[in-house]
C-alpha positions, 0 to 999 in steps of 0.5 A: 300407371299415369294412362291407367289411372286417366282412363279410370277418370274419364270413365268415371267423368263419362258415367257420372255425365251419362247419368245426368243426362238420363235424367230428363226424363225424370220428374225432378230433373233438376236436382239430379242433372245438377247433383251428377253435373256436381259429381263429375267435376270431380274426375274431371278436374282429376282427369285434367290434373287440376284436383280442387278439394273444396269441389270434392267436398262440396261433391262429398256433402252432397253425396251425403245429403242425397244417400242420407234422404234417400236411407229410408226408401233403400231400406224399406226396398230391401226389406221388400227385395223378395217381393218388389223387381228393383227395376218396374215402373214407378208406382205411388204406392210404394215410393220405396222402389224410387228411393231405393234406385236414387239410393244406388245412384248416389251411392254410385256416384259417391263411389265414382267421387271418393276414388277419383279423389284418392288417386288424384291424391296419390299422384300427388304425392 
């Protein structure tokens, strides 16, 4: 169970980091590398036996933050699904397709934050 839990860890570290540095090449660079930087120390630190809560919190506010200001484009794309392929290029007319795929990647990463904080928690006990 112990190899089976740190290879959920290092997965989810690895994603979490190869989602920041996809992020380069997007036109705020910044706030998502730093977002999904901050994300990822939380498996991390699982992976390392050092859990910290304050990190997760701050990881858990965070994710929050960023699927609360990005609800509305999410929603405006799901009313749009059957028009609008998820995946195009960007378009200024309709911001909403943006939101949307900002909306699943917090909600990954949220994900990625909230299991790697249970089983960290679990161990622990």
């Amino acid at each position: 169970m112990k190899y089976f839990e740190k290879t959920i860890h290092f997965v989810f570290a690895l994603c979490l980091l190869a989602f920041a540095a996809l992020q380069f090449n997007d036109p705020d660079p910044v706030t998502w590398i730093l977002f999904y930087t901050i994300c990822a120390a939380v498996p991390l630190l699982a992976l390392f036996n050092r859990p910290m809560h304050p990190v997760f919190w701050i990881a858990l506010i965070v994710c929050g933050l960023e699927l609360a200001l990005y609800a509305g484009g999410a929603y405006n794309y799901y009313l749009h699904r059957t028009e609008e392929p998820l995946m195009q290029s960007m378009n200024p007319d309709k911001p909403y397709i943006e939101e949307a795929r900002e909306f699943l990647g917090a909600l990954i990463a949220t994900v990625f934050v909230v299991i790697s904080h249970l089983l960290a928690q679990v161990r622990k006990t």
